[in-house]
PAZAPA-4460 file (N, C-alpha, C; in steps of 0.05 Angstrom, whole numbers, plus 32768, in hexadecimal, padded with zeros to 4 digits):
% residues 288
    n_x    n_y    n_z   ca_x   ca_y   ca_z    c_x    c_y    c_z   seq   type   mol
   829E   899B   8840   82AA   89B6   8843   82B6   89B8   885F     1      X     A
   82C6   89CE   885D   82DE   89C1   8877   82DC   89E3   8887     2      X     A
   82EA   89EB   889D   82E9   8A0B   88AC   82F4   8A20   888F     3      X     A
   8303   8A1F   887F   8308   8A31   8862   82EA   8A35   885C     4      X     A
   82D6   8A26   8850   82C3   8A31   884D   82B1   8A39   885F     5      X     A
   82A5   8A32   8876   82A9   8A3F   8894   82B1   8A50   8897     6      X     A
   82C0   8A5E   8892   82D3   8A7C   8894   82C2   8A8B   8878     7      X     A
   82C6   8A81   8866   82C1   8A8D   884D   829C   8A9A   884F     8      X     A
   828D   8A83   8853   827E   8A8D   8850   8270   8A99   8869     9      X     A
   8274   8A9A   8884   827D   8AA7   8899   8279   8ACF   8892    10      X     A
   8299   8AC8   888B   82A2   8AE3   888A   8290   8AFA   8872    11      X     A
   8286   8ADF   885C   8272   8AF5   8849   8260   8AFD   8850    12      X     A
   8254   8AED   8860   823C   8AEC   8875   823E   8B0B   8882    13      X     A
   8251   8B08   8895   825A   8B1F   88A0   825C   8B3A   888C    14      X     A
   8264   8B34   887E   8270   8B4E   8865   8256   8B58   8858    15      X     A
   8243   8B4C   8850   8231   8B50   8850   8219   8B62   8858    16      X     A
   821B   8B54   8873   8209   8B5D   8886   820C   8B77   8899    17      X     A
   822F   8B79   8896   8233   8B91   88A3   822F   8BA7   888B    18      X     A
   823C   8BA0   8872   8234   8BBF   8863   821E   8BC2   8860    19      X     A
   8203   8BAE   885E   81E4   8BB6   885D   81DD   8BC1   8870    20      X     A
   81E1   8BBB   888B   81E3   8BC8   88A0   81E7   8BED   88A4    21      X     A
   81FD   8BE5   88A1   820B   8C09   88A0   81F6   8C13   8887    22      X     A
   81E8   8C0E   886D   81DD   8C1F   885F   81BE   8C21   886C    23      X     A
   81BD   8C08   887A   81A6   8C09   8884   819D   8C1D   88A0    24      X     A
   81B6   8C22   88AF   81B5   8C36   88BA   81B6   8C51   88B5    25      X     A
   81BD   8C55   889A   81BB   8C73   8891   81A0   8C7A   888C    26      X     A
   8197   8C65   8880   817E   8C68   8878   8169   8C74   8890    27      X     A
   8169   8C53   889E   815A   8C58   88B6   8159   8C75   88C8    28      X     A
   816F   8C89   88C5   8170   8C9C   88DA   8167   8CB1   88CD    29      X     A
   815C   8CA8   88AB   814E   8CC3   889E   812D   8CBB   8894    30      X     A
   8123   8C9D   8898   810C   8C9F   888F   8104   8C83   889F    31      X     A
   810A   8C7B   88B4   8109   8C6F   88C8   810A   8C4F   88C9    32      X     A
   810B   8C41   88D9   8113   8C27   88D8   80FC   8C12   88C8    33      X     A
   80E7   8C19   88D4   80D2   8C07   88C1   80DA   8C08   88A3    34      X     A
   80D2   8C27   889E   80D7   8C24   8881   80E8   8C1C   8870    35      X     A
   8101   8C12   8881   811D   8C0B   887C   8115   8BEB   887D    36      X     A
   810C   8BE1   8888   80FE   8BC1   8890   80F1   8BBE   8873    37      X     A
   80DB   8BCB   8878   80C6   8BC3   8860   80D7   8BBF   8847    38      X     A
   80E0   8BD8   883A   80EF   8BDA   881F   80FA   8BCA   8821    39      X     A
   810F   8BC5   883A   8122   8BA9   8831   8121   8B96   882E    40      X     A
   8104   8B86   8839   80F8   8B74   8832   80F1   8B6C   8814    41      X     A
   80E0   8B89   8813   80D8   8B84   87F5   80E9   8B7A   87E6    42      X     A
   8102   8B93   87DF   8113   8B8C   87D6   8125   8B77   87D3    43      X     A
   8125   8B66   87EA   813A   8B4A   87E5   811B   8B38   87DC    44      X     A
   80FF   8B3A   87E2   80F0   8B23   87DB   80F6   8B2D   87BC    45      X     A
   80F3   8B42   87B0   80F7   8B46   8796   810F   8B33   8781    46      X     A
   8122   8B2F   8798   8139   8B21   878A   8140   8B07   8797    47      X     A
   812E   8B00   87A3   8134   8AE5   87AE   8120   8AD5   87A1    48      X     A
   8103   8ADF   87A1   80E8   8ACC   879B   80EF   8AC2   8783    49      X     A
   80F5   8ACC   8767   80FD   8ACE   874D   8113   8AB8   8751    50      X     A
   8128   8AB3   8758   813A   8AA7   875B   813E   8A84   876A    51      X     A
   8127   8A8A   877B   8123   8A6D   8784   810D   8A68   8774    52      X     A
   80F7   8A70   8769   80ED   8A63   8753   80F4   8A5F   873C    53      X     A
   8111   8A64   8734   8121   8A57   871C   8132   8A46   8720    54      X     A
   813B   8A4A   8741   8149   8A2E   8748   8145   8A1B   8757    55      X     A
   812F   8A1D   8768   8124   8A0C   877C   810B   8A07   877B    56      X     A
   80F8   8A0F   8768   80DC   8A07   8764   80E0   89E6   875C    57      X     A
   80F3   89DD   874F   80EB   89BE   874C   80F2   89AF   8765    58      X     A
   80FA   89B4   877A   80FA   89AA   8793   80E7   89AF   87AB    59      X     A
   80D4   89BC   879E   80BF   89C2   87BB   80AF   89B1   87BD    60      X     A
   80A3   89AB   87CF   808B   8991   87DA   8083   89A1   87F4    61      X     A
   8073   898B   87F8   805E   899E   8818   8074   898D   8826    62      X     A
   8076   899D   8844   8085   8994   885A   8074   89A9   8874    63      X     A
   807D   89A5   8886   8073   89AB   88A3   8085   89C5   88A7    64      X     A
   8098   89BC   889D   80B7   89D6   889F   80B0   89EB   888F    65      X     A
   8094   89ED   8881   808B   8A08   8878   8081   8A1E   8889    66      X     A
   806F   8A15   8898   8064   8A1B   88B6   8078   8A29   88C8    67      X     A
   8089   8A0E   88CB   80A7   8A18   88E0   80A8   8A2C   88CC    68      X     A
   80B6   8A3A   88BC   80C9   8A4A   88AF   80B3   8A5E   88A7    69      X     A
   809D   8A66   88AC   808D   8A70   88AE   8090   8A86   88CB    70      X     A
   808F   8A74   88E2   8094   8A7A   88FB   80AF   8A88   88F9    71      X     A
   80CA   8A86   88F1   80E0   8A8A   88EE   80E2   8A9B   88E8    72      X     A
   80D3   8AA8   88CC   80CB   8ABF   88BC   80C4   8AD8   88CF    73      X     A
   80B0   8ACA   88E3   80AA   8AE8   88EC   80BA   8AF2   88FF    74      X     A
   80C8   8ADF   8912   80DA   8AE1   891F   80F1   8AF2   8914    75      X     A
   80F7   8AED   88F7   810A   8AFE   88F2   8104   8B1B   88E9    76      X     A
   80E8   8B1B   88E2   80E1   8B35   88DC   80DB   8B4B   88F2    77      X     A
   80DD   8B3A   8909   80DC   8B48   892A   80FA   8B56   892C    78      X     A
   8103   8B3F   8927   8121   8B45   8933   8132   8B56   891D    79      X     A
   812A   8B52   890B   8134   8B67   88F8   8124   8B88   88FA    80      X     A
   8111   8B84   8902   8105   8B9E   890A   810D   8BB3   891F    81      X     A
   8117   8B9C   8937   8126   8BAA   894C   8144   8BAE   8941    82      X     A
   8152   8B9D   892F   816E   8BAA   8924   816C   8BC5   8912    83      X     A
   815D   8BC2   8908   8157   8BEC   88FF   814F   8BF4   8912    84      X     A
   813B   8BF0   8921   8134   8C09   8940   8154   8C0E   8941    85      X     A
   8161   8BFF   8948   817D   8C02   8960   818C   8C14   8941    86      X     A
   8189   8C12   8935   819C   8C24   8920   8197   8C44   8921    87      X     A
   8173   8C3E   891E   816A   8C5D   8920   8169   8C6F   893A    88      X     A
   8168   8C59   8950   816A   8C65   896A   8191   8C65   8979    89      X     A
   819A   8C56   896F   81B5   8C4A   897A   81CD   8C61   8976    90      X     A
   81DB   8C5C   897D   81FC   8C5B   896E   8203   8C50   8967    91      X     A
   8212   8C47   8948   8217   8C2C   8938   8229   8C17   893F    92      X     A
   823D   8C2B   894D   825A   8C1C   8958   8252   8C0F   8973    93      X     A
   8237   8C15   8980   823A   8C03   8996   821B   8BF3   8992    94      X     A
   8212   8BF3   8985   81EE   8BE8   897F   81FB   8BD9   8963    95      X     A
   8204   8BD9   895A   8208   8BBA   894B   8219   8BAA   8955    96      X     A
   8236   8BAF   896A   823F   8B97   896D   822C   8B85   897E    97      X     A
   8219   8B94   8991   820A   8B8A   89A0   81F1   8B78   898D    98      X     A
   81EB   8B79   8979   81DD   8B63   8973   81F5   8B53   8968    99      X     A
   8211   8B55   8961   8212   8B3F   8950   8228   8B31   8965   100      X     A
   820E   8B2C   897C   821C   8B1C   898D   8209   8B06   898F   101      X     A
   81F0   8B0B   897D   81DD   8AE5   897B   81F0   8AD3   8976   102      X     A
   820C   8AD8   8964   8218   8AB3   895F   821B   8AAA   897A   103      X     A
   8215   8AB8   899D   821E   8AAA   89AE   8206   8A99   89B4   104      X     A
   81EB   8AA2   89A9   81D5   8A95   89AC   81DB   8A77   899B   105      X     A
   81D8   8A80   8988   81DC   8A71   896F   81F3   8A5E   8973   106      X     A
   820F   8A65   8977   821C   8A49   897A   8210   8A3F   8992   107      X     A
   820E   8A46   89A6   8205   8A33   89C5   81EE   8A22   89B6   108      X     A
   81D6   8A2D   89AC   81BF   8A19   89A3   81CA   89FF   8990   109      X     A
   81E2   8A09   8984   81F2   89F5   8966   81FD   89E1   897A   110      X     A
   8204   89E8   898F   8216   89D0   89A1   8203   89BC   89AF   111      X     A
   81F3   89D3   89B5   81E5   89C5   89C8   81CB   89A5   89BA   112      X     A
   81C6   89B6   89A3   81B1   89A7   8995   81B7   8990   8974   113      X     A
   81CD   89A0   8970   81DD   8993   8955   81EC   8983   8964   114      X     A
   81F8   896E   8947   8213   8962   8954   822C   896C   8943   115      X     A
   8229   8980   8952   8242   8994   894D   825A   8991   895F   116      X     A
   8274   898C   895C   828C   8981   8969   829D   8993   8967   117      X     A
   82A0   89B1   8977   82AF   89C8   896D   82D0   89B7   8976   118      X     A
   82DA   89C0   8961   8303   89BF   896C   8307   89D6   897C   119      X     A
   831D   89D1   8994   8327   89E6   89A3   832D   8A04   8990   120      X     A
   8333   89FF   8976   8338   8A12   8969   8326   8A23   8968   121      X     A
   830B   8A12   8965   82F1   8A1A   895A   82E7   8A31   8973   122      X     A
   82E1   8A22   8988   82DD   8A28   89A0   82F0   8A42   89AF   123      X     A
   8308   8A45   89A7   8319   8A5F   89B2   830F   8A70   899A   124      X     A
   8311   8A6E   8985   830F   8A7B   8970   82F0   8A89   8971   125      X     A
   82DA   8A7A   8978   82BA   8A86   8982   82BE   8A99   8997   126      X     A
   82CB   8A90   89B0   82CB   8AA0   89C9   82D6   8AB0   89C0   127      X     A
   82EC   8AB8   89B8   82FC   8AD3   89AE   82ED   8ADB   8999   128      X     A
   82DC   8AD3   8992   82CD   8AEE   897B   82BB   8AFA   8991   129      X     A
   82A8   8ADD   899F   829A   8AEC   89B1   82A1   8AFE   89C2   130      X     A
   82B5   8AFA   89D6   82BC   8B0A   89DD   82C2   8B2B   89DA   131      X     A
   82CA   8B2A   89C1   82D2   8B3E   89B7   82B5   8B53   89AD   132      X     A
   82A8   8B47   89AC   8288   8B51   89A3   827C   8B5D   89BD   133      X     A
   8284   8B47   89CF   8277   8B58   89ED   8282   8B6A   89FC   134      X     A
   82A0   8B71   89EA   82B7   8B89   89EF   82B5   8BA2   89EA   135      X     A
   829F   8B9F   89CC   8297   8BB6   89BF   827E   8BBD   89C4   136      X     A
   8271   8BA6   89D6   8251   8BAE   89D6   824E   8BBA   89F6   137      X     A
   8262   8BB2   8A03   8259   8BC3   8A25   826E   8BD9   8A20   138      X     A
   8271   8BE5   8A08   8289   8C03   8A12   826F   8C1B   8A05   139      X     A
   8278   8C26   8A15   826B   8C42   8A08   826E   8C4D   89F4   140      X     A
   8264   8C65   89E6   826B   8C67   89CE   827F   8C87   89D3   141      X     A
   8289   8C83   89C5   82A8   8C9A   89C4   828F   8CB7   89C9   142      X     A
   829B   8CC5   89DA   828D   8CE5   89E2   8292   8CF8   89C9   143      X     A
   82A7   8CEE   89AF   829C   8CFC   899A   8288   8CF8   8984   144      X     A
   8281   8CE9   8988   8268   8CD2   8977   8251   8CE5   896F   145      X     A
   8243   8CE4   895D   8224   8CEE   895C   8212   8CE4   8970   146      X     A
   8209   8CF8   897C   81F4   8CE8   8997   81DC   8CDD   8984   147      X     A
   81D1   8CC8   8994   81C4   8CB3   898E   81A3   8CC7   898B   148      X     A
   8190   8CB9   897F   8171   8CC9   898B   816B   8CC0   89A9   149      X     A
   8171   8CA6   89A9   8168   8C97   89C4   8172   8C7E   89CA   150      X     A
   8199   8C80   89D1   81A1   8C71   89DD   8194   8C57   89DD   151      X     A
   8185   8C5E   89FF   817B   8C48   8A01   8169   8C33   89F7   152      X     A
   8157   8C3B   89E6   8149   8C34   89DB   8154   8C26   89C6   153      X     A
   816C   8C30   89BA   817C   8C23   89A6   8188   8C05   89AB   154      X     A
   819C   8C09   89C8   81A3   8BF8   89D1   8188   8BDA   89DB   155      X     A
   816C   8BEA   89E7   8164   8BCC   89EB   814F   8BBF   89CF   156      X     A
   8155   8BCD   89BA   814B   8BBB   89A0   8163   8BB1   899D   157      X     A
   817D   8BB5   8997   8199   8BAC   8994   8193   8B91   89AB   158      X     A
   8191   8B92   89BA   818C   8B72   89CE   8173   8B5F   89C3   159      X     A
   8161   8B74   89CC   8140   8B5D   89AF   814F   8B54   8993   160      X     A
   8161   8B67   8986   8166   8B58   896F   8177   8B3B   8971   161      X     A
   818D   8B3C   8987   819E   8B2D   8987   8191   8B14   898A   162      X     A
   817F   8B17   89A3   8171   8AFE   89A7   8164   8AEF   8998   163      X     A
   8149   8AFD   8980   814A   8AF9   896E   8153   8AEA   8957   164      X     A
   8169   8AF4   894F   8181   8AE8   8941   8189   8AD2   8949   165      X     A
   8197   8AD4   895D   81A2   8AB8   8969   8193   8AA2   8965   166      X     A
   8179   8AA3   896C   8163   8A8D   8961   815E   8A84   894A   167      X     A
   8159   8A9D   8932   8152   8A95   891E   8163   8A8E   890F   168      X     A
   817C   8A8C   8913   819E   8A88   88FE   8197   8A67   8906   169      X     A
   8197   8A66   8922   819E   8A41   8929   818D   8A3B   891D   170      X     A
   8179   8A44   891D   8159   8A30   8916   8161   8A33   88F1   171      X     A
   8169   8A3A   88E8   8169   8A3C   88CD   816C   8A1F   88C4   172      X     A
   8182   8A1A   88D4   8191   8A04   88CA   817B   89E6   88BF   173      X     A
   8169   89EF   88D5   814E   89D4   88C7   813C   89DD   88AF   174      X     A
   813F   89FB   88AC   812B   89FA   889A   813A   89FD   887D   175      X     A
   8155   8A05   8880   8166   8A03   8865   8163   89EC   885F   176      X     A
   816D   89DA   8871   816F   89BA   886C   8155   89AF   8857   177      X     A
   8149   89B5   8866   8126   89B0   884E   8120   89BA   8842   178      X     A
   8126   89D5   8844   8110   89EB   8827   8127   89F5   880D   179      X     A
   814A   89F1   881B   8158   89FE   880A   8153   8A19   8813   180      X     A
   8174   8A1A   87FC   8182   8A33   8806   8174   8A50   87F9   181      X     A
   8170   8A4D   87E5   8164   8A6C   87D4   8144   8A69   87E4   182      X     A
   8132   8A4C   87DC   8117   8A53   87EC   810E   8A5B   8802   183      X     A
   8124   8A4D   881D   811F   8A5B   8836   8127   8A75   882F   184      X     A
   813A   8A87   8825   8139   8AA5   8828   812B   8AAF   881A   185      X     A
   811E   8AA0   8804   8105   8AB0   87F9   80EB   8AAF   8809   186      X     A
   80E6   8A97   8816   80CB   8A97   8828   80CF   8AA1   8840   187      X     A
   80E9   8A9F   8841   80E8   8AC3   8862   80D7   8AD3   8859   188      X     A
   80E8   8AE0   8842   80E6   8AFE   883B   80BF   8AFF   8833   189      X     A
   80B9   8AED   8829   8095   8AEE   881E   8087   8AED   8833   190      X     A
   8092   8ADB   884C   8084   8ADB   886A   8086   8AFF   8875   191      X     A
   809B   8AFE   8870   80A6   8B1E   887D   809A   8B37   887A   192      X     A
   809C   8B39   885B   8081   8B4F   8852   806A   8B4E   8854   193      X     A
   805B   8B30   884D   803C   8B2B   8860   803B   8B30   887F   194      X     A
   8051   8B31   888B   804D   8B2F   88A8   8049   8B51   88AD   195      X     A
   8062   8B64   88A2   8057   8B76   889C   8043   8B8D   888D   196      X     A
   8034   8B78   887D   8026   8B85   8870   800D   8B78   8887   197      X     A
   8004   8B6C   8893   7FF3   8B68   889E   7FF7   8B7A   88BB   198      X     A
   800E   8B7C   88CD   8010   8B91   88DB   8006   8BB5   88D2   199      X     A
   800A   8BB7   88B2   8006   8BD3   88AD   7FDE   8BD3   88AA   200      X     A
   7FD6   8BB8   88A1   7FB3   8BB3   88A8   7FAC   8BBC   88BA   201      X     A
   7FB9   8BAF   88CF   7FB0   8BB0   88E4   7FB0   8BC6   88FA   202      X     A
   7FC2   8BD9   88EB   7FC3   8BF2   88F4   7FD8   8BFA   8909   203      X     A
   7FF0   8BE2   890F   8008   8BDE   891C   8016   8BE9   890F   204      X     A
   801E   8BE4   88FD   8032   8BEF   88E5   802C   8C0B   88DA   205      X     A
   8039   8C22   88CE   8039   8C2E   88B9   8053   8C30   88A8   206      X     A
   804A   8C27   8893   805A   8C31   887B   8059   8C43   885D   207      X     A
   8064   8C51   8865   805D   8C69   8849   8072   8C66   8835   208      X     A
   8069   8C6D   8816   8080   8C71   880B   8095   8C7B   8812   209      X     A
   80A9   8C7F   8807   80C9   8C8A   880A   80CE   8C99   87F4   210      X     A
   80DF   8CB4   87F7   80E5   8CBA   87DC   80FB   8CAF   87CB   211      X     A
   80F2   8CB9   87B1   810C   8CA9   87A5   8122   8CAB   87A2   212      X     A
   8130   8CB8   87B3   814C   8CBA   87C0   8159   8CA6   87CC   213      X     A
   8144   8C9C   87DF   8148   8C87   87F2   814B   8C6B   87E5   214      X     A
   813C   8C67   87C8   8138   8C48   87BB   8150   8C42   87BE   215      X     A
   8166   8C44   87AE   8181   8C40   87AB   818B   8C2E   87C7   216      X     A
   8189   8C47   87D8   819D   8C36   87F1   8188   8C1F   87FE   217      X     A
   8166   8C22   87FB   815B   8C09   8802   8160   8BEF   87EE   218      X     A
   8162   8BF5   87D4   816D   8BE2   87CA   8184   8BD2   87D0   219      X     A
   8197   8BE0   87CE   81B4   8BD7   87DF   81B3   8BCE   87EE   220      X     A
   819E   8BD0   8808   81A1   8BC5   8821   8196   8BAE   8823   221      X     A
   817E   8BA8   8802   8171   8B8E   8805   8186   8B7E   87F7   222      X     A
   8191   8B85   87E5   81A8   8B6D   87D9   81B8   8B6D   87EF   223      X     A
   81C3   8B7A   87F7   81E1   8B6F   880D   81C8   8B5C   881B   224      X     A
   81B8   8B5A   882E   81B1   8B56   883D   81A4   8B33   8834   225      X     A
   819C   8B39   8817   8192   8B1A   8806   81AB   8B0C   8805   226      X     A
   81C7   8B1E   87FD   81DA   8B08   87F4   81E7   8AF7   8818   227      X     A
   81E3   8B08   882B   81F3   8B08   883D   81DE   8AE5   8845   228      X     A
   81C4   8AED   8846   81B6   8ADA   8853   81B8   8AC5   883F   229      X     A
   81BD   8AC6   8823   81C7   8AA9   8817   81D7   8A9C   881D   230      X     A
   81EB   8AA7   8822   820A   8AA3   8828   8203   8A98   8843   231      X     A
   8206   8A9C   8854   81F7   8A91   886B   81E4   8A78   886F   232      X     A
   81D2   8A73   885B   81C7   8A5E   8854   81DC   8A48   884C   233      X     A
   81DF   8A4B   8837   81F4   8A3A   8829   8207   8A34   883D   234      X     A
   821A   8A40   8855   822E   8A40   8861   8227   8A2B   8877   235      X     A
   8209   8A2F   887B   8205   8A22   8898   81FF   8A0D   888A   236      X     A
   81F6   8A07   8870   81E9   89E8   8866   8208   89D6   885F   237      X     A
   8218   89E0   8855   8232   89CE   8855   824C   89D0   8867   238      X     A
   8240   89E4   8886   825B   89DE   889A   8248   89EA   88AB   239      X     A
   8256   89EF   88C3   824F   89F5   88E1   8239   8A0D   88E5   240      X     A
   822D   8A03   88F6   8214   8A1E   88FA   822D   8A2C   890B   241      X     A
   822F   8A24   8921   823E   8A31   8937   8259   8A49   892A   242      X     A
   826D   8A35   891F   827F   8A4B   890A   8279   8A63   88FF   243      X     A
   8264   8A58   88E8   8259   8A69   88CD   8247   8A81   88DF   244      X     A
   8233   8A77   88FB   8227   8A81   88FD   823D   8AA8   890F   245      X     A
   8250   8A94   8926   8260   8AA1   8929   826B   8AB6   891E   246      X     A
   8276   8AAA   8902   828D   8AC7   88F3   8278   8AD6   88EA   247      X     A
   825D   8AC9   88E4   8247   8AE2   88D0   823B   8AFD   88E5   248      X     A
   8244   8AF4   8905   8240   8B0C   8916   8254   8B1B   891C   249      X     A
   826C   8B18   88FD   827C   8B2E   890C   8273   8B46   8903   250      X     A
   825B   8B43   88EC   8257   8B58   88DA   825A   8B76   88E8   251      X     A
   8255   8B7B   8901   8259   8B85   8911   8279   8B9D   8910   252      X     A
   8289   8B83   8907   82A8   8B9A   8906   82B1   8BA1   88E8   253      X     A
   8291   8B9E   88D4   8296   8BAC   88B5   8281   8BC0   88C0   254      X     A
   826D   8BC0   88CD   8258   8BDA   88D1   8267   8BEC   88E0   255      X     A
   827B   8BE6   88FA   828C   8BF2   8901   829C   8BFE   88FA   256      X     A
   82AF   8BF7   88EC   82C5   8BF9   88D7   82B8   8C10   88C3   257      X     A
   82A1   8C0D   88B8   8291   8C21   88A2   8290   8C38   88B5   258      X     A
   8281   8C38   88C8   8273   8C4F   88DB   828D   8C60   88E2   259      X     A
   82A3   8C4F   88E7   82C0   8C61   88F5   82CB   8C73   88DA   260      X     A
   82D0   8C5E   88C2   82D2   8C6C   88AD   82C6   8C86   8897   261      X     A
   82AD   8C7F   8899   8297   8C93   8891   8289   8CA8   889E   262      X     A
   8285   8C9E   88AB   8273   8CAD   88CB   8287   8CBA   88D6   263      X     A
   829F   8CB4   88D8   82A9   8CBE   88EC   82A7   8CAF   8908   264      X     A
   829D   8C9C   890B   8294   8C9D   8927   82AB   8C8C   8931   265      X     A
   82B5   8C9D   8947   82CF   8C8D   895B   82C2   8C78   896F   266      X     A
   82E7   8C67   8970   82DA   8C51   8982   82E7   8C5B   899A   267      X     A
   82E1   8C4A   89B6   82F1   8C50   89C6   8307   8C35   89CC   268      X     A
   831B   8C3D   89E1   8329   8C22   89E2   8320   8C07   89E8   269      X     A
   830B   8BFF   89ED   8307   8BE3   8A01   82F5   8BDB   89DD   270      X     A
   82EE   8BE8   89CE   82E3   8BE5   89B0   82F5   8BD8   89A0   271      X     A
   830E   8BE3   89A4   8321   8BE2   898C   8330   8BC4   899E   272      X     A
   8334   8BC3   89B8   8335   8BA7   89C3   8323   8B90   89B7   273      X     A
   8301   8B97   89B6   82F5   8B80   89A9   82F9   8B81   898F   274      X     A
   8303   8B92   897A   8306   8B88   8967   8315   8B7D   8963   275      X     A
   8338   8B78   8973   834F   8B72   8971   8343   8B4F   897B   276      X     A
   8331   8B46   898C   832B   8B2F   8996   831C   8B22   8981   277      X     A
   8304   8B32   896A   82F8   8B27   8961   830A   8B1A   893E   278      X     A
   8314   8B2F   8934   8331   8B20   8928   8344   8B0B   8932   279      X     A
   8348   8B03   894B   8352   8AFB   8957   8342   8AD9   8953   280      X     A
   8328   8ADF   8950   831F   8AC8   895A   8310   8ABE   8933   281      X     A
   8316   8ACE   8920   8318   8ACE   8909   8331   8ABC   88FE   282      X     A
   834C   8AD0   890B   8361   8AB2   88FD   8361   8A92   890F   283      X     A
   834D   8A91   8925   8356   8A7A   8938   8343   8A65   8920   284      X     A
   8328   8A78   8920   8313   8A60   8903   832C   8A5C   88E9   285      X     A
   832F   8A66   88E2   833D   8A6C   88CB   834F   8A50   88D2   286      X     A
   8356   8A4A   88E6   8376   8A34   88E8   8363   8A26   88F4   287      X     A
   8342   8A22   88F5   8346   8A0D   8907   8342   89EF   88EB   288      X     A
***
């Protein structure tokens, strides 16, 4: 597979992740971020577990990389925990481009540790997305916006998440390689809910039901969020972590794009600059 599917599955990645995102922030700002975590969990283990045991149960064996991807699991259930804080506490248009700036974690680890050989194309085409991500993440948010509950508080889970992320996308790449593509996202998601179901034991956690108003959009947020992380699997097992991992953080200018459209919520100019960079660095993959 050549940068076309690199792009392709990239950009679904992205498409994905930003509209689960945006529903996941509606949610979050009416019945709070955990509960938005938990359900979504449930919800994608509901449609992932079922699915890798019809297509990947004749390939399992014991390996060590259960353990690893174990560890991985919780890591992402951290860092996904702090991406709803930052939704429920944040402004959308400036607390998501700010996490979906891990591909800069994530490609540096792909270079540094893979033998990954970016083309100049590759390499202008990364910087100008990144760039453009860090255009939208140090501007303020437009003075007509819905004020945030707590700014700040929004913005430094939006940094815990990024970090986060950035880690657990590169590291995937070993445990796809061994466990496969549907199993590793089904044994996140079963690590994920034990991790939080043992936090709510332990008296760290609470989670209460939701009414049934809310099922609907938690559902939605667990499919986008299952298909996005397959797509992603699959993308990084037959081309570039660094690329795939790249375009899947633009999701950032579809949660944007939603929030300006629906919400209302305005950008300001140095915003609408990174988006013009992060397109920018969309057609450079695209040709490389």
């Amino acid at each position: 597979m050549g940068a076309e599917s690199d792009l392709i599955f990239g950009l679904a990645t992205a498409f994905g992740y930003g509209s689960g995102d945006f529903v996941a922030r509606q949610t979050a700002r009416r019945i709070g971020h955990l509960q938005v975590l938990f359900y979504m969990e449930v919800a994608s283990l509901a449609l992932l577990v079922p699915a890798a045991v019809l297509f990947d149960s004749g390939q399992w064996h014991w390996t060590p990389m259960w353990g690893y991807a174990a560890g991985l699991a919780v890591l992402n259930v951290v860092a996904s925990l702090f991406l709803y804080r930052s939704f429920e506490y944040g402004v959308l248009s400036v607390v998501s481009p700010v996490v979906s700036t891990f591909p800069a974690v994530t490609a540096i680890l792909a270079f540094v540790f893979l033998p990954e050989q970016p083309t100049p194309l590759e390499v202008a085409g990364i910087v100008a997305a990144l760039a453009g991500v860090v255009l939208i993440s140090r501007a303020q948010a437009h003075p007509d916006n819905p004020p945030a509950k707590d700014a700040r508080k929004g913005l430094v889970s939006a940094v815990l998440c990024f970090l986060g992320y950035g880690v657990f996308y590169f590291a995937l790449k070993f445990v796809v390689a061994d466990l496969g593509v549907l199993t590793t996202a089904a044994y996140v998601r079963v690590v994920g809910v034990a991790a939080i179901a043992v936090a709510m034991l332990a008296g760290i956690a609470h989670v209460h039901r939701v009414p049934r108003a809310f099922v609907p959009s938690l559902v939605v947020v667990g499919v986008l969020d299952s298909a996005a992380f397959l797509t992603y699997n699959v993308g990084i097992t037959l081309g570039s972590v660094a690329v795939v991992g790249t375009l899947s953080g633009l999701f950032s200018a579809v949660t944007v794009g939603l929030a300006a459209l629906i919400l209302r919520e305005r950008l300001v100019r140095i915003q609408y600059a990174g988006l013009a960079a992060i397109f920018l660095g969309i057609v450079l993959l695209a040709l490389a």
